[in-house]
VOBA-1610 file (N, C-alpha, C; in pm, whole numbers, padded with zeros to 5 digits, always signed):
BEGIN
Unk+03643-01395+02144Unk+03733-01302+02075Unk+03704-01296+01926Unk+03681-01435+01885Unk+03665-01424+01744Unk+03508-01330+01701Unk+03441-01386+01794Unk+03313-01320+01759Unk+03295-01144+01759Unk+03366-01152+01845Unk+03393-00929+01888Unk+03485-00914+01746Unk+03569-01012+01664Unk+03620-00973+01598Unk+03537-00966+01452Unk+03471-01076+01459Unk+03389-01085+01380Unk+03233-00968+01388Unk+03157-00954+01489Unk+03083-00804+01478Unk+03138-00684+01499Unk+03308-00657+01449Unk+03337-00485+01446Unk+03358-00500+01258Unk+03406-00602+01214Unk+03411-00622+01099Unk+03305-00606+01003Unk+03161-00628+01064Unk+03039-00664+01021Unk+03036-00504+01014Unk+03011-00468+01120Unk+02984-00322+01145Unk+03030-00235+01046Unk+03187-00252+01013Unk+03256-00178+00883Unk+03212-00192+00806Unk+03189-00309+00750Unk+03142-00374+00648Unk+02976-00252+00604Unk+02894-00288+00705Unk+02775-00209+00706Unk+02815-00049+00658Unk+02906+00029+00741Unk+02961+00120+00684Unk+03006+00117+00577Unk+03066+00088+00528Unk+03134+00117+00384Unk+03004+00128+00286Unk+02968-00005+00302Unk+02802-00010+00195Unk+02733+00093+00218Unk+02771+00184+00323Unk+02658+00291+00322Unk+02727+00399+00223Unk+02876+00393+00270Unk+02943+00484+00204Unk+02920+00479+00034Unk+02967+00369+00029Unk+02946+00349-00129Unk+02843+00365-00181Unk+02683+00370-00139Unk+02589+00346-00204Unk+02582+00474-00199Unk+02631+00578-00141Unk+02536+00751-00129Unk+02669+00773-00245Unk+02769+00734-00199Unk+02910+00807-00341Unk+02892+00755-00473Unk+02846+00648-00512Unk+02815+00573-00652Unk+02654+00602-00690Unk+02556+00755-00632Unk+02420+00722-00603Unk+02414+00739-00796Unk+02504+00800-00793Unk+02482+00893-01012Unk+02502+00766-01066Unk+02555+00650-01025Unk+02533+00546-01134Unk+02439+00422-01073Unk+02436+00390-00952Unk+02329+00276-00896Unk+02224+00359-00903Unk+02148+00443-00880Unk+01993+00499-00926Unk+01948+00479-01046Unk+02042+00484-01146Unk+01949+00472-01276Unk+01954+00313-01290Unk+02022+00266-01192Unk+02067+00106-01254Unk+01947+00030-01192Unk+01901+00079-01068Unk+01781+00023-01022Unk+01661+00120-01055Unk+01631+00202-01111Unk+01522+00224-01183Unk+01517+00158-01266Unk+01629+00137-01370Unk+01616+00071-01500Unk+01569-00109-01445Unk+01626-00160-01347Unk+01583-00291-01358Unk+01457-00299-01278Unk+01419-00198-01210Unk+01234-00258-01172Unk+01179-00217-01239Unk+01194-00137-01354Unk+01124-00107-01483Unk+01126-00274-01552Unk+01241-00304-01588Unk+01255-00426-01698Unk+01208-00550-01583Unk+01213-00541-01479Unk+01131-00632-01382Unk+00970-00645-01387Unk+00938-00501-01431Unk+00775-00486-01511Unk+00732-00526-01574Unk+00805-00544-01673Unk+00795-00577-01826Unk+00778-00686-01807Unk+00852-00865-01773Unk+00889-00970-01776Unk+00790-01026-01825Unk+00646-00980-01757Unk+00494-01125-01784Unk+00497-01075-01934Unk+00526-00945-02007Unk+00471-00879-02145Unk+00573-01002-02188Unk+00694-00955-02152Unk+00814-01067-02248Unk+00757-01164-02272Unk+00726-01203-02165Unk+00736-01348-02146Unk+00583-01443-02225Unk+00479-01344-02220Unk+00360-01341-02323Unk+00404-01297-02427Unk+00461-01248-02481Unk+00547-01270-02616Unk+00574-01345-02667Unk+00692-01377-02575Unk+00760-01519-02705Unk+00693-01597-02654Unk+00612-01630-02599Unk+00518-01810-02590Unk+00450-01775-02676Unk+00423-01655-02783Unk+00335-01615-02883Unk+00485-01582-03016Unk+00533-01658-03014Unk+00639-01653-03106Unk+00702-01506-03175Unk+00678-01404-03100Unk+00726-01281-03138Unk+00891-01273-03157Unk+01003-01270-03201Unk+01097-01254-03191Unk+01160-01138-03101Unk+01258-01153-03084Unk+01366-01106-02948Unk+01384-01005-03012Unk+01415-00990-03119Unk+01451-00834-03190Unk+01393-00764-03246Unk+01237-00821-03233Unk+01109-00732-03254Unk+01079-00676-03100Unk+01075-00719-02996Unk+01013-00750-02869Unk+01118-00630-02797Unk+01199-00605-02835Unk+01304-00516-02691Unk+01327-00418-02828Unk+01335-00387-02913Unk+01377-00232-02948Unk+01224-00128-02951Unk+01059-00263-02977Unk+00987-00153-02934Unk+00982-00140-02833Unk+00972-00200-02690Unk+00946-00145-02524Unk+01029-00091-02492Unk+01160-00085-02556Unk+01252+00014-02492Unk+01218+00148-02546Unk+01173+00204-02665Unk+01129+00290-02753Unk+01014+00381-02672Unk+00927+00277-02661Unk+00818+00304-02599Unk+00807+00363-02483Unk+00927+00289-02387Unk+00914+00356-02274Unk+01046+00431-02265Unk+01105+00469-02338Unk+01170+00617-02331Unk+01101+00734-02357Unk+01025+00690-02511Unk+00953+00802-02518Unk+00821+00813-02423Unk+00768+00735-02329Unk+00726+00742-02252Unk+00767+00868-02117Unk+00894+00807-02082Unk+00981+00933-01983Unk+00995+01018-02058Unk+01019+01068-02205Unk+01069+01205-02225Unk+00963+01288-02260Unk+00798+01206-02284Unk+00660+01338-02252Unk+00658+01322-02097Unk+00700+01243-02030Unk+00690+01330-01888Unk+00757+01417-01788Unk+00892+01425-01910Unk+00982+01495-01872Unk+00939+01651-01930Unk+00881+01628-02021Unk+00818+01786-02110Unk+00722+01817-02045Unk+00635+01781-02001Unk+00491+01805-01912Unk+00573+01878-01800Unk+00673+01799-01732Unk+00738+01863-01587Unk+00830+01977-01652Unk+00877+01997-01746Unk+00927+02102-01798Unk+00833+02214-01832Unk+00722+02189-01892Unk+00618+02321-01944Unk+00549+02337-01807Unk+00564+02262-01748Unk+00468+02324-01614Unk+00586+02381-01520Unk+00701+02368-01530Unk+00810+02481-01447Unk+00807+02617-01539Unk+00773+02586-01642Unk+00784+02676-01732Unk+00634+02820-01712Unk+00515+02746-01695Unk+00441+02804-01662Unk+00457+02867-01518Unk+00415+02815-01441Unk+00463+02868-01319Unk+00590+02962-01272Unk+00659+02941-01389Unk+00759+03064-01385Unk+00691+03177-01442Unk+00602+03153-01561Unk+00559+03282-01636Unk+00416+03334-01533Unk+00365+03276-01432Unk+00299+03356-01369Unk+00346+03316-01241Unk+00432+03342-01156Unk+00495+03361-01067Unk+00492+03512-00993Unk+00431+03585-01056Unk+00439+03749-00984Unk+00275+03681-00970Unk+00200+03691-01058Unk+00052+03636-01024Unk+00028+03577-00906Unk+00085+03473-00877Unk+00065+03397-00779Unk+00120+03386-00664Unk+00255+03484-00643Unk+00325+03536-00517Unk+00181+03674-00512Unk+00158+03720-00551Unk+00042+03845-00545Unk-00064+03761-00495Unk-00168+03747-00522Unk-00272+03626-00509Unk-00261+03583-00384Unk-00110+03492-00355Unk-00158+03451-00236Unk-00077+03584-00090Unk-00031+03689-00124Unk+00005+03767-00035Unk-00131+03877-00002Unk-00234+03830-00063Unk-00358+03922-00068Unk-00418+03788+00026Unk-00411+03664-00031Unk-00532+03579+00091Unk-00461+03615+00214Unk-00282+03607+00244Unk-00277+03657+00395Unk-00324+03750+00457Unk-00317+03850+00405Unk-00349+03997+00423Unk-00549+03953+00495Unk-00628+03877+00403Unk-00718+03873+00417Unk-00748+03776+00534Unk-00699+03686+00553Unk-00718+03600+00621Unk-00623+03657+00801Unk-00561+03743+00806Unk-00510+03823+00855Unk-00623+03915+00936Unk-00676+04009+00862Unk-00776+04056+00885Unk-00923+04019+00967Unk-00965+03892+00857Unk-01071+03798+00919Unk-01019+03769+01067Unk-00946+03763+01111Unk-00858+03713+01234Unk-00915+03790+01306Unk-00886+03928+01299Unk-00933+04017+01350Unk-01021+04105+01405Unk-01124+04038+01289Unk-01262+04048+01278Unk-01343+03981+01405Unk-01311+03869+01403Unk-01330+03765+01461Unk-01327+03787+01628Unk-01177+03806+01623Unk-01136+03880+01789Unk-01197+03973+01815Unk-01225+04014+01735Unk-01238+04203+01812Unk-01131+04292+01833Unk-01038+04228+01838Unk-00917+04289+01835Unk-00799+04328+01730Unk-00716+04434+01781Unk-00593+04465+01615Unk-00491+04388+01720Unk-00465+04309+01649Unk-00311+04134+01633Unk-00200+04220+01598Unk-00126+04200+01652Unk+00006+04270+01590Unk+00060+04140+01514Unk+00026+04135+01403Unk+00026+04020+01280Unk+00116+04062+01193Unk+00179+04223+01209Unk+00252+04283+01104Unk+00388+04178+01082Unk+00448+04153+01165Unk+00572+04115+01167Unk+00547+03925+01051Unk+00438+03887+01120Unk+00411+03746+01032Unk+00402+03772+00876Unk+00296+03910+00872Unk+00313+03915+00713Unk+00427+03996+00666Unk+00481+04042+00727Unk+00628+04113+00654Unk+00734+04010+00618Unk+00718+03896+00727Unk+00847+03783+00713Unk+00758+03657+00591Unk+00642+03679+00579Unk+00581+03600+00472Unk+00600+03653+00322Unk+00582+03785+00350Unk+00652+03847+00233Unk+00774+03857+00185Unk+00871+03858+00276Unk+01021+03868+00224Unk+01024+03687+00214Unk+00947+03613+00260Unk+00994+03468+00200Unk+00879+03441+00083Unk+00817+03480+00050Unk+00720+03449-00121Unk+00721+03584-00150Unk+00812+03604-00272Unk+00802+03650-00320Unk+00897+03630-00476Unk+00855+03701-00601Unk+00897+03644-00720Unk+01069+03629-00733Unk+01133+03661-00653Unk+01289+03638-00628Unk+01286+03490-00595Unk+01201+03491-00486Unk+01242+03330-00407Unk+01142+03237-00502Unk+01062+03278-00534Unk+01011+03136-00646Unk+01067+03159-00700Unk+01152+03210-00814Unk+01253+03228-00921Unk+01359+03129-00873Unk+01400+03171-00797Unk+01484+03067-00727Unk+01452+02957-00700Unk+01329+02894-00641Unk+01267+02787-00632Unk+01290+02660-00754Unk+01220+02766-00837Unk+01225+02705-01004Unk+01310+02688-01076Unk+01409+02784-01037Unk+01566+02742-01068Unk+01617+02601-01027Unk+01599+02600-00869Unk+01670+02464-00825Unk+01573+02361-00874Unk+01436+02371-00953Unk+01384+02260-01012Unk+01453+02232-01100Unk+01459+02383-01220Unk+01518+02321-01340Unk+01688+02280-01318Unk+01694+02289-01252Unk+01836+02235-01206Unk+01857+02086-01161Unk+01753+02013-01095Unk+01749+01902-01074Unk+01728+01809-01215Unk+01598+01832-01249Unk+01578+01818-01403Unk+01691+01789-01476Unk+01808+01899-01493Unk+01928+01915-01565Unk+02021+01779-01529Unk+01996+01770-01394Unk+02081+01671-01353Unk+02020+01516-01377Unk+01895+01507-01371Unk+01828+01409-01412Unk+01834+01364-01575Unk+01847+01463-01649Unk+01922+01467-01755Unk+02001+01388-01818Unk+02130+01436-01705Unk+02245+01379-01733Unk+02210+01237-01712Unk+02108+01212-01592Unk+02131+01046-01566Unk+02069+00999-01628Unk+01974+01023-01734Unk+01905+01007-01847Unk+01928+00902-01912Unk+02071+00911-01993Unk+02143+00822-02075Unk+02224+00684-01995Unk+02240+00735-01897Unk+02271+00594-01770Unk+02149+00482-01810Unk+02063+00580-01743Unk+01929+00504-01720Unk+01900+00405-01855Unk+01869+00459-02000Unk+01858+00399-02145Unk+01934+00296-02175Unk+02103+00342-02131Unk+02181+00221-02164Unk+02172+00090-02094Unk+02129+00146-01907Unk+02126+00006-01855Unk+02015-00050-01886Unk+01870+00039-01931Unk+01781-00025-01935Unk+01723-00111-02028Unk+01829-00078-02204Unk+01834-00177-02304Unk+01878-00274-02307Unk+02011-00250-02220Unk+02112-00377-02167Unk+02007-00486-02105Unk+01961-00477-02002Unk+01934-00546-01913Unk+01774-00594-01987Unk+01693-00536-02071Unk+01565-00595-02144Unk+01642-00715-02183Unk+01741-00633-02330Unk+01746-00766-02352Unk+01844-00906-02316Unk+01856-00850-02200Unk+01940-00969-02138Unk+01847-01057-02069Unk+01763-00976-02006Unk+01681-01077-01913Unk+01581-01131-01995Unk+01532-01174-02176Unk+01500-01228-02175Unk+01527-01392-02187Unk+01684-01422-02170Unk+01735-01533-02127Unk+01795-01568-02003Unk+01746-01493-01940Unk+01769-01533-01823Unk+01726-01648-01722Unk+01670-01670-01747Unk+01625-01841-01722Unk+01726-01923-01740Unk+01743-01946-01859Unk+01885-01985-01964Unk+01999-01972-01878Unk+02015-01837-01871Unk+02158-01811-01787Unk+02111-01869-01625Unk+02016-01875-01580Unk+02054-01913-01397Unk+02080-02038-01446Unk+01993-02126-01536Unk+02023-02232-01510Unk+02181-02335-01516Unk+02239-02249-01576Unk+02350-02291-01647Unk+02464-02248-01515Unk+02399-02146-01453Unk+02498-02106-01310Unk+02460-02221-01191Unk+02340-02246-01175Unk+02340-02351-01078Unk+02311-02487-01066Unk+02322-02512-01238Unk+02347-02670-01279Unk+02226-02759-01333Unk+02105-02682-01328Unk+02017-02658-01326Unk+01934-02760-01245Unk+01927-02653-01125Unk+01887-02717-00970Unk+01783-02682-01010Unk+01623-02762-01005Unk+01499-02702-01014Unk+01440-02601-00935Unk+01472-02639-00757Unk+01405-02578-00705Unk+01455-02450-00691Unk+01573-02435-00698Unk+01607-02290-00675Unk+01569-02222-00810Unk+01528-02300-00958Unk+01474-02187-01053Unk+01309-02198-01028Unk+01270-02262-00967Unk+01099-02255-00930Unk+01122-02118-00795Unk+01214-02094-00719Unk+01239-02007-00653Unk+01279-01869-00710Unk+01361-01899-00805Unk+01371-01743-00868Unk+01272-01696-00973Unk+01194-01826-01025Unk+01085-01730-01110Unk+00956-01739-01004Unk+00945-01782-00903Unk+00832-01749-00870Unk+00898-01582-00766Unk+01024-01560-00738Unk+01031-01414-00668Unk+01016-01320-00808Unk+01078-01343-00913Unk+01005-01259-01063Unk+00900-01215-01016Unk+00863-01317-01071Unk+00687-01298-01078Unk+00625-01198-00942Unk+00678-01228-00812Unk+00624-01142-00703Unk+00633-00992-00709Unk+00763-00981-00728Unk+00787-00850-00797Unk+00813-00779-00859Unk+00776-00829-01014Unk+00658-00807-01105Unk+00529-00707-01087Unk+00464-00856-01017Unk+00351-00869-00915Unk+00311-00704-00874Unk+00413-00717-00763Unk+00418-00567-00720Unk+00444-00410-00774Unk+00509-00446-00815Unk+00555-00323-00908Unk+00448-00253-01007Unk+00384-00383-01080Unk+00293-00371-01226Unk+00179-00297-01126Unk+00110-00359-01001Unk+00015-00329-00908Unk+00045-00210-00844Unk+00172-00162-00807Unk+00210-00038-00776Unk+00179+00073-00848Unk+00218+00057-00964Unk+00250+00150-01094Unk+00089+00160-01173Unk+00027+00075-01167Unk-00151+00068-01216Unk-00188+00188-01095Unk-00194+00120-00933Unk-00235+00172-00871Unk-00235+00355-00826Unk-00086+00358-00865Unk-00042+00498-00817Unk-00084+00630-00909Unk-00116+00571-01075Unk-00091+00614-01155Unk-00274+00627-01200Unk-00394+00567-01153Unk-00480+00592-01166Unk-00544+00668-01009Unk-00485+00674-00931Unk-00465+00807-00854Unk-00440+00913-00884Unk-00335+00950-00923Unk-00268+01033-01028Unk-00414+01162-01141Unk-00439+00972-01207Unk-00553+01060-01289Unk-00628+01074-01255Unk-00702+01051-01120Unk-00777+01107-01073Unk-00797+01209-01023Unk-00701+01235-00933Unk-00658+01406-00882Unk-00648+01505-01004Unk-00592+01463-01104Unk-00596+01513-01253Unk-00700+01575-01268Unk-00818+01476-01262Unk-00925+01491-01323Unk-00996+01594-01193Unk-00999+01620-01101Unk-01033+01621-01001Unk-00983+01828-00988Unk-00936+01798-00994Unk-00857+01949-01010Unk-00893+02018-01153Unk-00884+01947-01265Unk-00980+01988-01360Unk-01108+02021-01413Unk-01192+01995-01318Unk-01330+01959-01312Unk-01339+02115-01211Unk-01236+02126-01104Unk-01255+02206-01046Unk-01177+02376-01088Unk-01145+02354-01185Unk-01054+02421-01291Unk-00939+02490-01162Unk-00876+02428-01162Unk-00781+02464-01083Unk-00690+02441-01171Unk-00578+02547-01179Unk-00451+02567-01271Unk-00329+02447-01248Unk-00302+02412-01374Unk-00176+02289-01391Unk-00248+02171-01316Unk-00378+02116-01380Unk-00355+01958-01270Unk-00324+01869-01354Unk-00247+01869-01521Unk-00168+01764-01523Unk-00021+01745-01422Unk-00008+01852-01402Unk+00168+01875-01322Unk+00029+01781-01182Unk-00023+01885-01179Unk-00060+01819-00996Unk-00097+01699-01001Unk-00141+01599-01096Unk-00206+01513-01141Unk-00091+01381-01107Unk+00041+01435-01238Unk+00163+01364-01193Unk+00236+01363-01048Unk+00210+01500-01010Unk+00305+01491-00905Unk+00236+01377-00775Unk+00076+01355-00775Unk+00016+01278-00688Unk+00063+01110-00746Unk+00106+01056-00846Unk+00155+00988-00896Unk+00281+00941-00807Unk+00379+01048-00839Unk+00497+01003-00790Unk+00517+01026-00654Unk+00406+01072-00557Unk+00420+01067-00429Unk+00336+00978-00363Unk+00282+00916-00446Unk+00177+00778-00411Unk+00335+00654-00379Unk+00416+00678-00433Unk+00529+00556-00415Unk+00597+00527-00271Unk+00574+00703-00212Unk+00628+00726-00100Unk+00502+00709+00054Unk+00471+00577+00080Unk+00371+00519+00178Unk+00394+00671+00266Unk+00256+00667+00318Unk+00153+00743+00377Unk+00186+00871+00418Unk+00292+00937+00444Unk+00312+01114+00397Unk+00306+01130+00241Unk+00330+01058+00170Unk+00311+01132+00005Unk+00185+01122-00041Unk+00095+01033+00021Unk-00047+01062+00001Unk-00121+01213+00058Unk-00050+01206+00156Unk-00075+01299+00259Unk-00020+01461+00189Unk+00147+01470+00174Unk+00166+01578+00074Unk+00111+01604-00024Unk+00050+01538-00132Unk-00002+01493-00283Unk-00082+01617-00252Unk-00192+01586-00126Unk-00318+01679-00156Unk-00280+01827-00106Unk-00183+01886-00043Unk-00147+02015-00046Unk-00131+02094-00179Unk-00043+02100-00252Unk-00002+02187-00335Unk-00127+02206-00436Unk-00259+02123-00503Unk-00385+02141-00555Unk-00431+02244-00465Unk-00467+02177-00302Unk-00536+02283-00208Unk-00508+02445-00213Unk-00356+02429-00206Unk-00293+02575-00161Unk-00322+02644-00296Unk-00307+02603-00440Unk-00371+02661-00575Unk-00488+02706-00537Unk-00580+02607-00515Unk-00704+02628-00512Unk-00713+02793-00392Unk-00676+02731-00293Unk-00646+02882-00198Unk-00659+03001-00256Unk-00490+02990-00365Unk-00451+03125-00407Unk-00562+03170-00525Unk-00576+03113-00627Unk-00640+03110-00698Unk-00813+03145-00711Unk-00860+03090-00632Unk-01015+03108-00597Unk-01048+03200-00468Unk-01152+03345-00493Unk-01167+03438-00415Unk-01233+03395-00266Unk-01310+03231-00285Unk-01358+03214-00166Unk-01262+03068-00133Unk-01315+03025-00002Unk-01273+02904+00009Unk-01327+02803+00019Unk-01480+02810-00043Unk-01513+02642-00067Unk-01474+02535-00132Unk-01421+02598-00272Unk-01365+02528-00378Unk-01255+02430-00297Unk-01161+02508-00241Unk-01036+02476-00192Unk-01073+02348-00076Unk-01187+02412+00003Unk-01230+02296+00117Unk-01303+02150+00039Unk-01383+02186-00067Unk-01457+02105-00103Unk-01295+02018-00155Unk-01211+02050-00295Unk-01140+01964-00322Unk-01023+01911-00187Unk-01030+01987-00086Unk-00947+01903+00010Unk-01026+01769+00065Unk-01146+01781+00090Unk-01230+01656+00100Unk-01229+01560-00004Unk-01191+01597-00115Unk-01207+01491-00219Unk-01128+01404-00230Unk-01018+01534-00212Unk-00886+01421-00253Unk-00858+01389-00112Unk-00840+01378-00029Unk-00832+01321+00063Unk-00908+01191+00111Unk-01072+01177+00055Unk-01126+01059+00083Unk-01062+00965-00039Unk-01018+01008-00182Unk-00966+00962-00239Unk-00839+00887-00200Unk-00756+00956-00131Unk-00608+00865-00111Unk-00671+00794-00020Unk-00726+00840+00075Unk-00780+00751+00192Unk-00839+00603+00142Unk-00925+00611+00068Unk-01017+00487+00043Unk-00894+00383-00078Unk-00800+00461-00200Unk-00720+00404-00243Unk-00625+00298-00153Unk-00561+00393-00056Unk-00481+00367+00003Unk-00498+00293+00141Unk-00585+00266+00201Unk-00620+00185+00318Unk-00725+00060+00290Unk-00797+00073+00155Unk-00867-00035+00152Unk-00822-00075+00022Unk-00816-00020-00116Unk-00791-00067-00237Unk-00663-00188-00248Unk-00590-00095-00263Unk-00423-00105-00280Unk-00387-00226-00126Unk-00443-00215-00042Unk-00395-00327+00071Unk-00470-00445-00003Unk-00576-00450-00065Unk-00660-00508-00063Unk-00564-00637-00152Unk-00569-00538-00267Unk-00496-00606-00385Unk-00333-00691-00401Unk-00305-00553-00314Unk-00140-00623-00279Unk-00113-00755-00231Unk-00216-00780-00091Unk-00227-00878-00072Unk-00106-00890+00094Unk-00093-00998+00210Unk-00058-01008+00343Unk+00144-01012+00219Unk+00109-01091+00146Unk+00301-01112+00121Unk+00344-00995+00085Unk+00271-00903+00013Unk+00376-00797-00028Unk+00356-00719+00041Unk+00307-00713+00153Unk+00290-00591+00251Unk+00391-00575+00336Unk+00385-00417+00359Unk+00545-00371+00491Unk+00418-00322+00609Unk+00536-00353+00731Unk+00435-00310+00891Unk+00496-00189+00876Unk+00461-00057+00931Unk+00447+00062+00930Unk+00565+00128+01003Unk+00656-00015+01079Unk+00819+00066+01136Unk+00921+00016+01031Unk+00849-00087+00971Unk+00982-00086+00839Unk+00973-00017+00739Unk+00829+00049+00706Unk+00852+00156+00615Unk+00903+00293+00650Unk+00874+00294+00791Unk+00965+00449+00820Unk+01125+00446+00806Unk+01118+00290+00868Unk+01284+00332+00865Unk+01366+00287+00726Unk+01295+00219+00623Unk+01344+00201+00467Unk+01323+00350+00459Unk+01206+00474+00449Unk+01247+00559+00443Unk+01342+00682+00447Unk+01392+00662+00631Unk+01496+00715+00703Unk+01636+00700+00598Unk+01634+00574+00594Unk+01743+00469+00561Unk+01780+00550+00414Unk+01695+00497+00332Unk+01687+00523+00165Unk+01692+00700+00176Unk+01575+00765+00168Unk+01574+00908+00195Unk+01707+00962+00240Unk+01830+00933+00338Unk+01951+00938+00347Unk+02056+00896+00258Unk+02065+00815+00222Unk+02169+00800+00064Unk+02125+00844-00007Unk+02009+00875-00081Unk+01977+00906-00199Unk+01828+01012-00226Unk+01825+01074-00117Unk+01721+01181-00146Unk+01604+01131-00145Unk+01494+01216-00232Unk+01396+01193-00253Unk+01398+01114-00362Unk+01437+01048-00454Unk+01444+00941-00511Unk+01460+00834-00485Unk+01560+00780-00347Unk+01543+00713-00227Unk+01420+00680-00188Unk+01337+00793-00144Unk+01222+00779-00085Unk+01129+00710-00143Unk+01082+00776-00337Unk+01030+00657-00410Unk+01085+00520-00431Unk+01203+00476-00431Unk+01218+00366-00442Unk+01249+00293-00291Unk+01218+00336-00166Unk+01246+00310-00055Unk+01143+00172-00085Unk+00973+00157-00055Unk+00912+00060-00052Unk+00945-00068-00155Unk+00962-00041-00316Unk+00992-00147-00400Unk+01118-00206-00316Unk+01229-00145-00302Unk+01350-00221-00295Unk+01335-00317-00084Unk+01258-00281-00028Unk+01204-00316+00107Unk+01122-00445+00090Unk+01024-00411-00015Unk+00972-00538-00078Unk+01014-00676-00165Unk+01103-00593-00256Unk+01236-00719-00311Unk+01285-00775-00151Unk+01371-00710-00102Unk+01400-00725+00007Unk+01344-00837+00125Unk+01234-00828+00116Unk+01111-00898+00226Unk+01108-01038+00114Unk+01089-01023-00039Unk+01021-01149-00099Unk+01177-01237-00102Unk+01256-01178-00123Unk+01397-01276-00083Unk+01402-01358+00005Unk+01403-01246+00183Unk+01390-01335+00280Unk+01355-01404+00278Unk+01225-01410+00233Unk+01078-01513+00224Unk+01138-01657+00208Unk+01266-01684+00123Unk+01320-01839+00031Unk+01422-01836+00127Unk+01483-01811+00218Unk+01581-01819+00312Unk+01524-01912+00450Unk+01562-02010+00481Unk+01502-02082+00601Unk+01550-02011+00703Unk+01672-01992+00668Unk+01746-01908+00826Unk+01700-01754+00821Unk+01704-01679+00745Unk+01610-01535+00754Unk+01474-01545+00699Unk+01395-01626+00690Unk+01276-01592+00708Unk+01187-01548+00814Unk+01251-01552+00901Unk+01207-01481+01040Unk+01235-01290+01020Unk+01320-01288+00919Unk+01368-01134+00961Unk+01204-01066+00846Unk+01207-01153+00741Unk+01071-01121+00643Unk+00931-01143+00735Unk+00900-01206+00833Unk+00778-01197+00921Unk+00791-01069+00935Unk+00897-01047+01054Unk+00906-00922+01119Unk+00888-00758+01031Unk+00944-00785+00891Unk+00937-00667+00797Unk+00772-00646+00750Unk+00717-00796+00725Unk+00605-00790+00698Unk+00481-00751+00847Unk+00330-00776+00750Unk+00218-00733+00858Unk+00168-00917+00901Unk+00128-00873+01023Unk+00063-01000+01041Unk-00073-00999+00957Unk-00087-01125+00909Unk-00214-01185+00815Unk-00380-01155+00911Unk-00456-01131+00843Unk-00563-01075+00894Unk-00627-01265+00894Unk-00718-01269+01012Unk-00777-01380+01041Unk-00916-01374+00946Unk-00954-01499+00866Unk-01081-01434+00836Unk-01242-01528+00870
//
């Protein structure tokens, strides 16, 4: 009895936390961006002051730094909504001419006239400069709202720099100062740290590569496309996978033939491929790795409270998650299971 009483309780319990975390998402999102950001930082801190830098030299520049860090990448994602709004008839035109053409070729091909009319009439009433207008609206509208969480984000994220650089200080003083449990909490620091710093290197010289990659091939906006492969590198193996569409489909509209477009779909594609299945596993290493049903369902999971911002932070917080278990005798079994089995060598 007690136990049935005890798993409907659990169950609520589970509910509510769901409730709360999607109704409080405008103030816990910036609160956990801001601390796996300042979770980044820690080895810089922490190579700091063993180099005698002071505390009030050390946190008003990295906080500086990396604001003004987010607010040129908030202008880059702003001038490139901005562009794409100013040629938006261009490029609803452009690509309602490759259907038309590629339409045709169809046809060519068969031998036969396709009654295809109805596909391009309903392709047309959905691209066209009304509905990207609109499109770009609900960007700059998100933006707006990102905005607002802007100043969330700054305050928790000064707070918490310079708090955590005594934090050592403070666990110890909470748990009496038990060694092993602070050899336990700075060595989970350090893991994900670890991860994060390796995440954020990794995702972000992807990023410039597609950058570069799309530039070389002069294809229009590949700093926007450049970033956007960036921030969909966070989201395991569909955002690698999305990343390389929206370059391609440019390349499409944009260029009269389609090698360009085929050649850079090969590129970037062996690119995420070889990053992402041999690099990045390589480096990460068997502990910080997720098996491929706990990242769908941290996805499912996260992606449901909190959007696509969810989704980027679905793997970091799966991984905190997993390196916790890890110091638990009684759930370290649940961290096997989240994790991959170790390759024999």
């Amino acid at each position: 009895m007690l136990r049935s009483i005890r798993n409907i309780l659990l169950v609520f319990l589970f509910i509510l936390a769901f409730y709360l975390l999607n109704i409080l998402s405008s103030l816990l999102l910036p609160l956990v961006f801001a601390t796996l950001v300042v979770i980044m930082y820690q080895p810089l801190m922490i190579f700091l002051r063993k180099n005698r830098f002071p505390t009030g030299v050390i946190v008003p520049i990295i906080a500086t730094l990396t604001i003004f860090i987010i607010l040129v990448i908030i202008n880059i994602i702003i001038n490139s909504v901005g562009n794409f709004a100013a040629q938006s008839d261009f490029l609803v035109s452009q690509f309602l001419k490759k259907v038309d053409a590629i339409i045709t070729q169809v046809e060519v091909l068969t031998q036969s006239r396709l009654n295809l009319d109805n596909i391009s009439e309903y392709l047309r009433g959905l691209v066209n400069g009304e509905s990207l207008a609109k499109a770009l609206s609900s960007v700059a509208s998100g933006l707006g709202n990102f905005g607002k969480s802007f100043f969330m984000f700054a305050l928790y994220f000064v707070i918490l720099l310079g708090s955590m650089t005594n934090y050592k200080e403070y666990i110890s003083y909470v748990v009496k100062d038990d060694e092993r449990f602070l050899r336990e909490i700075e060595s989970l620091q350090r893991s994900v740290s670890t991860y994060m710093t390796i995440k954020v290197i990794v995702s972000a010289s992807t990023g410039l590569l597609a950058g570069i990659i799309c530039m070389l091939f002069g294809v229009k906006f590949p700093v926007f496309f450049g970033f956007l492969t960036f921030l969909l590198n966070f989201i395991p193996s569909i955002g690698s996978i999305i990343a390389t569409i929206p370059p391609v489909l440019m390349a499409i509209i944009q260029f009269d033939t389609y090698q360009k477009a085929i050649i850079i779909l090969i590129i970037l594609g062996l690119l995420q491929m070889t990053i992402g299945n041999f690099i990045e596993p390589k480096i990460m290493g068997d502990r910080l790795r997720l098996n491929t049903v706990t990242v769908i369902f941290g996805l499912v999971f996260w992606g449901i409270i909190w959007g696509i911002p969810g989704m980027l932070l679905s793997v970091p917080l799966l991984v905190i998650l997993k390196l916790i278990l890890d110091y638990s005798d009684t759930l370290s079994v649940v961290a096997r299971i989240m994790g991959s089995q170790r390759k024999k060598s």
